[in-house]
N, C-alpha and C positions, 0 to 999 in steps of 0.2 A: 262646320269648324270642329267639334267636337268629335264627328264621324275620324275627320282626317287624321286627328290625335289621335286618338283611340288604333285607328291602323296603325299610323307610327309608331305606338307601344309595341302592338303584337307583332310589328315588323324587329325591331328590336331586341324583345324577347328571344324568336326564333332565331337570329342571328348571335346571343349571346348561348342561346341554346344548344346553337351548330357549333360555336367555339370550345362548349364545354365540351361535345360529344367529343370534337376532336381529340381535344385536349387527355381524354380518357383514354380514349383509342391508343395514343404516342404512348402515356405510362403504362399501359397494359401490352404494348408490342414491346417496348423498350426498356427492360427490366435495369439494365446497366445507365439510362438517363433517371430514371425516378430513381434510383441512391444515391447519386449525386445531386438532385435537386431536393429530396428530403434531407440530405447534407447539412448544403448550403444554406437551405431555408430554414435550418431547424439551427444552425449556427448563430443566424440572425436574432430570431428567436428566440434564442438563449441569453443574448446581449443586452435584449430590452428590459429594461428596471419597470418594476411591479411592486411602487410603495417602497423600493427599499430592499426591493428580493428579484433575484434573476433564476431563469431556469438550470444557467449554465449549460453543460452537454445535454440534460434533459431535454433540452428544447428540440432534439433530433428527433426521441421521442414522439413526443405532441405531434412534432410536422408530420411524423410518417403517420400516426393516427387521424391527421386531419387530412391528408393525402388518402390513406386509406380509405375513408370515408366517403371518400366520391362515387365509388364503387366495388363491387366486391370483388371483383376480377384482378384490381390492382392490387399488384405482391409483388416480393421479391422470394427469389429460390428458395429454398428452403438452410439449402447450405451456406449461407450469407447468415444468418444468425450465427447458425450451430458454427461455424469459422470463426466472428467475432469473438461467442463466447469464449472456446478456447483458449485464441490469445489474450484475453482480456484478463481472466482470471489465472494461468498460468505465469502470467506475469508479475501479476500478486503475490504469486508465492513464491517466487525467487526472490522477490525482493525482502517481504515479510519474513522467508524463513528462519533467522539467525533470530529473530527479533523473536518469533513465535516460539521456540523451544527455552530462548533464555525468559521468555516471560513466565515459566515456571517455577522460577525463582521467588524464593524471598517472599516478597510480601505482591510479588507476579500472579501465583495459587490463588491469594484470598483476592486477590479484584477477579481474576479469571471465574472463580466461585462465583464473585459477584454477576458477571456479565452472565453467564451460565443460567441463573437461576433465574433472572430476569427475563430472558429470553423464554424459559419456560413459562414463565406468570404470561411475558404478554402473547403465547402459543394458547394458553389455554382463558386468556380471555377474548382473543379473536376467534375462537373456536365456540366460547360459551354464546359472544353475541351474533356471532352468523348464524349460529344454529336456532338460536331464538327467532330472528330475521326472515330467517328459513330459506338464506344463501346458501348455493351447491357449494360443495367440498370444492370443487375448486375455485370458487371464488374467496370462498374464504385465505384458501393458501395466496392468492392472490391479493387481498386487504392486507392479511401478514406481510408480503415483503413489501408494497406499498407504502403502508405503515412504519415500519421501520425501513424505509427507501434500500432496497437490497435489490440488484437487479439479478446477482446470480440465482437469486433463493428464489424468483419467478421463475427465471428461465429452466431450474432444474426440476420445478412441479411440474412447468408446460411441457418441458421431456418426460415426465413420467408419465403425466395423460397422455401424451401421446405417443407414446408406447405402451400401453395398458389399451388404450382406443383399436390400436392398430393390431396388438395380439386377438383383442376378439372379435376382430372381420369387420370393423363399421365400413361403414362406406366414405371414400374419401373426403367428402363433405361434411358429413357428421365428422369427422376425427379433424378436420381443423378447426369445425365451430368449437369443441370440447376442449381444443387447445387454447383457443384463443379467449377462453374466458377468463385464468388466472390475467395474461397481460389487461383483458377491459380494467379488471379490478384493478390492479397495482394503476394502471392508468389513473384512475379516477382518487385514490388514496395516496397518490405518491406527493403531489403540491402543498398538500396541506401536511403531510408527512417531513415535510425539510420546514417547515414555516412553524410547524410545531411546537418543534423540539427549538427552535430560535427565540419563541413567546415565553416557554416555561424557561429556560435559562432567564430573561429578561425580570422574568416577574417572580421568580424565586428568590434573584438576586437583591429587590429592592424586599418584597417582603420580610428578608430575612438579616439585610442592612450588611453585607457583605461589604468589607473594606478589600480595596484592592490591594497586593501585595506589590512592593518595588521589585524591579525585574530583577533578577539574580545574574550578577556581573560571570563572566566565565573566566577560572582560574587563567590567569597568564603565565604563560611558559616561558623560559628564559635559561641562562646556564650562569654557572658558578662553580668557582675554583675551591678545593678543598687541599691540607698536605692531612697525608697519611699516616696519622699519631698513635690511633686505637690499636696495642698490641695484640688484640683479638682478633684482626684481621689482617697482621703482618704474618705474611708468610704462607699464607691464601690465595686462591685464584679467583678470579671473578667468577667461574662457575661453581665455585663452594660456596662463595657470596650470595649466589642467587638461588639455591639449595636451599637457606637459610630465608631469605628473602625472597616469595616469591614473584609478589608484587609489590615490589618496592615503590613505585610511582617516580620512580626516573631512569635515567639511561647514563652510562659513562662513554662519553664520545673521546675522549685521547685522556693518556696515560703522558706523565714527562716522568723521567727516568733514567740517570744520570748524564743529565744536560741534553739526551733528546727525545723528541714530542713523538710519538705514534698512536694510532689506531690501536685502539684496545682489542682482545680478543679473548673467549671463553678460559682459556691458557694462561693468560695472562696473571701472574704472582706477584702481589703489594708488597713494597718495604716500604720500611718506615722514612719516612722525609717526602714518598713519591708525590706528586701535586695530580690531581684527576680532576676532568672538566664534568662536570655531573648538569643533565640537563632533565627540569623537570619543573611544575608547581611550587607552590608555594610550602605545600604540604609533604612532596616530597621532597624537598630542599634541604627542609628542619629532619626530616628520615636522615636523608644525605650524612646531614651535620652528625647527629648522634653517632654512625657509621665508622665515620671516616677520621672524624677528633675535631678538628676543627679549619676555617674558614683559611684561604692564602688572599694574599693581598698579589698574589701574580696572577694575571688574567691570559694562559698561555692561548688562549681562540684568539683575540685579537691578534694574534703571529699567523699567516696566513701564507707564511714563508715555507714552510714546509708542510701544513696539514688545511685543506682548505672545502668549502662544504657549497653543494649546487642541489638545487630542486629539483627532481624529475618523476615528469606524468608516469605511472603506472598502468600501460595498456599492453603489455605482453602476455602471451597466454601462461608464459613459465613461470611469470611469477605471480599472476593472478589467480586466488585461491591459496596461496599458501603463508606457511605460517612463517615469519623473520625469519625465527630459529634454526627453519632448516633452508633459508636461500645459501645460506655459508658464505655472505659476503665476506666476510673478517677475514677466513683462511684461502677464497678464492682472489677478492679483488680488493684486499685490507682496506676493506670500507664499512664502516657503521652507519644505520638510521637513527638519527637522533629525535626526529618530528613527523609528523604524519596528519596529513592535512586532508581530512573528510568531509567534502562538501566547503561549509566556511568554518569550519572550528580545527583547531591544531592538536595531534592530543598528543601525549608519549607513548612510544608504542612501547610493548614486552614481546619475548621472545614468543608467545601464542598470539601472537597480535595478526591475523590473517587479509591480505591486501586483498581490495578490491578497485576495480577497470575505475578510472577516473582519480585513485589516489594521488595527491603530489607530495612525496617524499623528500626528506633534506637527509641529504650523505654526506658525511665525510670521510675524505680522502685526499691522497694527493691528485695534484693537478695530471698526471700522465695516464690517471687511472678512470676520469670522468667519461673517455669515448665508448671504453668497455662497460662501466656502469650505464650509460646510456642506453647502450645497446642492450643491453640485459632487459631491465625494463622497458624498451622499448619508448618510452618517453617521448609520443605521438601525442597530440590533441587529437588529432584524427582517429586515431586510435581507440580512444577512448568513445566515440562514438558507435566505430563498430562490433558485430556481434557475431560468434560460431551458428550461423545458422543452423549445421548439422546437429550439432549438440541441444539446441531450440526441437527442432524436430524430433529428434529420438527421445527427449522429454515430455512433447506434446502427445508423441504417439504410447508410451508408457502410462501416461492420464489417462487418455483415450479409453486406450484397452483397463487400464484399475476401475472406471466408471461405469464399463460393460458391468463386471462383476457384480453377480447379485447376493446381496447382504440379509441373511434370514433373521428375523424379528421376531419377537417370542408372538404364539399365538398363529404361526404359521404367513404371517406376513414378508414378504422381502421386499427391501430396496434397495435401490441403486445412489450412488455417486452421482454418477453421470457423467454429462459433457461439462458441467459445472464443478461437482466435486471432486470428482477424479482427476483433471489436470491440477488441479487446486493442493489435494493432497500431496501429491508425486509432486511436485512443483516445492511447496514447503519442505520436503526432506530433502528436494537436488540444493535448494537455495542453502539449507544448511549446510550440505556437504560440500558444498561452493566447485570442486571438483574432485573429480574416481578418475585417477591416473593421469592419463595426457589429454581429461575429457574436462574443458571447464563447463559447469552448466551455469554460471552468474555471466551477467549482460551487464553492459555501461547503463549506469543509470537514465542518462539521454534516450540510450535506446529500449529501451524496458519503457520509460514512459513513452516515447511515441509508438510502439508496440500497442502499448496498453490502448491507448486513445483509439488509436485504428481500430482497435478489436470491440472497443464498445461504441464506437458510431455503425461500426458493420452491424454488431447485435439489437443496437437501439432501433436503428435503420430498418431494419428485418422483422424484427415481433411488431412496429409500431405501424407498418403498413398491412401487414398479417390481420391485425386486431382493430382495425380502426373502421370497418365497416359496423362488429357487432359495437364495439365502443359507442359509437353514433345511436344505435339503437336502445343499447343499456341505460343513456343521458335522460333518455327522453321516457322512460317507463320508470324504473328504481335506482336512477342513479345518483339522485339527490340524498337517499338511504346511504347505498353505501359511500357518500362521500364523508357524511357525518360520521358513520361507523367506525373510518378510518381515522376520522380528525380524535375519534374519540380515545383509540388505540391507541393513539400516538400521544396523546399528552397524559396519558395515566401512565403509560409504563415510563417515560422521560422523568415523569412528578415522582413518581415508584422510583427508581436509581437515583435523583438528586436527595429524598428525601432519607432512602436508607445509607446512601456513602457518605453524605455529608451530616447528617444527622446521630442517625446508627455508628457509623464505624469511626466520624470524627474525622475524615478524611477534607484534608483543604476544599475548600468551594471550586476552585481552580480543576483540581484533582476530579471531582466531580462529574463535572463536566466535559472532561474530554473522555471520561468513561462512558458518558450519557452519547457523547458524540463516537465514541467507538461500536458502542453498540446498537447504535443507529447505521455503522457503517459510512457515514454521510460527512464530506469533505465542507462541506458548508456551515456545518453545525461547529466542526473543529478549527475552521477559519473565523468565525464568528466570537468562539470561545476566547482562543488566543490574543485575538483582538482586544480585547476587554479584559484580560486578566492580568497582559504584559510581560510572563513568562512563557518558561516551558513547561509547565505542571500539565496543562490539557494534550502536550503533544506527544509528553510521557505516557500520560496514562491511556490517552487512545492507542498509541502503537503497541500498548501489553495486551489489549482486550479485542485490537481488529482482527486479530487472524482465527483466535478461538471463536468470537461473533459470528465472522466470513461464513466457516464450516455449521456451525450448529445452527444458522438459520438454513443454509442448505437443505442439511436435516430434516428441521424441522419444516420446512416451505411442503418437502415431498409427501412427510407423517400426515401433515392437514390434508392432504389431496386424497 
């Protein structure tokens, strides 16, 4: 009886044996099935709740490491990362750009300082304790981006090892073990890296008795009728007006003027008695008022008889990227923008006020003149999805080539950008310049994020079946080391930023933490933040401090290698 068991096992075995081999054989022929099954499966796996914590997209990761692991033969091409990365981080900077330059602003500099300086404390304590550890340089660069969950600042070490591998003749084997060590590390430091920085938030906040603050209501927009008393600006145009004022915090959408209503225009000259429909805040209402003299009890908007006002999408290319000021609605299609609707908030625009793909604009005009404003704008839903590819391309390829570029380091050292930092950089200054001529280089936000997505499942997908052979190996020898290494990384320099912005500089608890989360890079830390503080303070301060973080952990990922 026992004999017959005992064969039925081994019979068993060998048939779960043949399924594996199988099994290996398809992901090693069929490079284009194992990315879509470490996809799929790594999607899944992202979705499962862990106490309270999901991997999210990371979960592609894991799959392809754990796919990986079956054998070493299973990969994917090479150019299936390096394409990810690209679009992944390119992306980022178009959208980041505007954001990234005006964050040098004001009081932008000193968090930027802050995040800056931080990043260097925790470069040189993952440096002091791998080297104590007596982890290789690349693994250390590889606890760094782990540690603070950065997946470009891996993937631009693992391009410089392997390019530094490949300049001195190794052999194809050795140059991808040598590559694939930064991802083992980040693998092994990156879970407890997002879990982190979510504990120290928790436990800082009860330690230090943190009251939450009430959300902060968003000014309401609305219009109001003013007659034109102030002899200081009888006899004035609106364009001397705004000479004077240059951001007034509102808009004049019609002019009445003996006994009829029109669309204002830069030209346009105040007498005294004229009534103006002023649309704006609360704050600049009371501007309004001082302006203008004082309040009319005539409400000439509701007259809808002759001046009357429609919403529309903003997806043409002519007028995306540029500034109000010079669309020259008023003198081409006597039409004004009164409102401007970004995402869910309405704001007033100013003459520098520069559209972007997805805006919905409120015009006013006459009714004959709406099919022409239409058209102008373009005033697509559709639209607003799609994107210049070409314009995409001659941006990527512009990164591309800035990342070749070798950058000389005192001491005789050079580095690179890369595929990471090069599109990244170029990508930040096209997003700033929104567009160069008849060239728009900003994308619908729809399409920038599904962009984005694509390009980091391709790259998750890619390094994480790359690296999940030696990963498997590293677990089972010192992997327990550097998981603690990393856990350690990551709640000293998190305690390090909450302790000096919130403590040191006085900066809100709220504030805090979306720096803490900026500088982590990490959408889970600034989802987690927000959640619990009930404003927008953490979603302010992470958008000042991500695009400076993005690039200088780059930097610094390659310096450690």
């Amino acid at each position: 009886m026992s004999n017959r068991m005992g064969r039925r096992v081994l019979r068993l075995l060998h048939c779960s044996g043949v399924r594996m081999s199988s099994l290996v054989q398809t992901l090693v022929a069929t490079p284009i099935l194992t990315l879509f099954v470490v996809i799929g499966l790594g999607y899944v796996l992202g979705q499962i709740d862990f106490f309270g914590f999901r991997l999210g997209v990371a979960g592609v990761l894991f799959m392809g490491i754990a796919i990986g692991a079956l054998d070493k033969a299973i990969s994917l091409p090479e150019i299936v990362p390096s394409l990810g990365l690209i679009i992944f981080v390119y992306t980022i900077g178009i959208q980041s750009g505007p954001a990234f330059f005006a964050s040098f602003k004001k009081q932008g500099s000193r968090d930027n300082l802050l995040a800056l300086g931080l990043l260097l404390f925790a470069a040189a304590l993952t440096f002091g304790v791998g080297s104590a550890m007596h982890f290789s340089r690349a693994r250390i660069a590889g606890l760094f981006s782990g540690a603070l969950t950065n997946t470009p600042a891996v993937a631009a070490a693992r391009e410089r090892i392997h390019f530094r591998a490949t300049a001195e003749g190794l052999p194809p084997d050795q140059v991808r073990d040598l590559s694939d060590e930064p991802i083992v590390a980040f693998g092994l430091a990156y879970p407890l890296g997002v879990v982190g920085v979510l504990l120290c938030f928790q436990v800082t906040r009860r330690l230090w008795h943190v009251k939450q603050r009430p959300p902060e209501d968003k000014p309401a927009i609305r219009s109001h009728d003013f007659v034109v008393k102030n002899p200081g600006i009888v006899g004035h145009t609106i364009a001397e007006l705004l000479q004077l004022h240059r951001d007034p915090g509102f808009v004049i959408s019609r002019v009445r003027q003996g006994g009829e209503t029109r669309v204002t225009h830069p030209e346009t000259r105040f007498s005294d008695g004229d009534i103006v429909v002023v649309v704006g805040d609360e704050v600049g209402l009371a501007r309004a008022r001082h302006i203008f003299g004082e309040s009319s009890e005539q409400q000439i908007e509701m007259d809808r008889s002759e001046l009357d006002y429609q919403r529309f999408f903003v997806s043409s290319p002519q007028a995306v990227g540029r500034r109000i000021g010079d669309l020259g609605l008023e003198a081409n299609m006597q039409a004004t923008i009164t409102r401007v609707r970004r995402g869910d908030i309405d704001v007033v625009p100013a003459a520098d006020t520069k559209l972007e793909f997805g805006d919905l604009v409120r015009v006013v005009s006459r009714e004959a003149n709406f099919s022409s404003i239409a058209q102008f704008f373009g005033n697509s839903i559709r639209g607003t999805a799609e994107t210049d590819f070409g314009s995409v391309a001659i941006g990527m390829v512009i990164g591309a080539l800035v990342g070749m570029l070798p950058i000389p380091l005192p001491g005789g050292n050079i580095v690179r950008l890369g595929l990471a930092g090069g599109p990244l950089m170029v990508a930040l200054v096209l997003g700033k310049l929104e567009r160069t001529g008849r060239i728009t280089w900003t994308m619908p936000i729809s399409a920038n994020l599904t962009l984005r997505q694509i390009g980091l499942l391709l790259f998750l997908a890619g390094v994480g079946t790359k690296a999940g052979y030696s990963f498997a190996h590293t677990l089972r020898s010192n992997g327990w080391q550097m998981i603690a290494t990393g856990a350690m990384i990551t709640i000293v320099s998190a305690m390090a930023t909450l302790i000096v912005a919130h403590k040191v500089l006085k900066m809100p608890f709220d504030s805090a933490m979306g720096i803490a989360s900026g500088i982590h890079t990490e959408p889970a830390s600034l989802t987690y933040a927000s959640g619990i503080s009930g404003n927008d303070l953490p979603n302010l301060s992470y958008a000042t401090v991500y695009p400076l973080a993005m690039i200088a952990k780059i930097i610094l990922a390659q310096l450690l290698t």
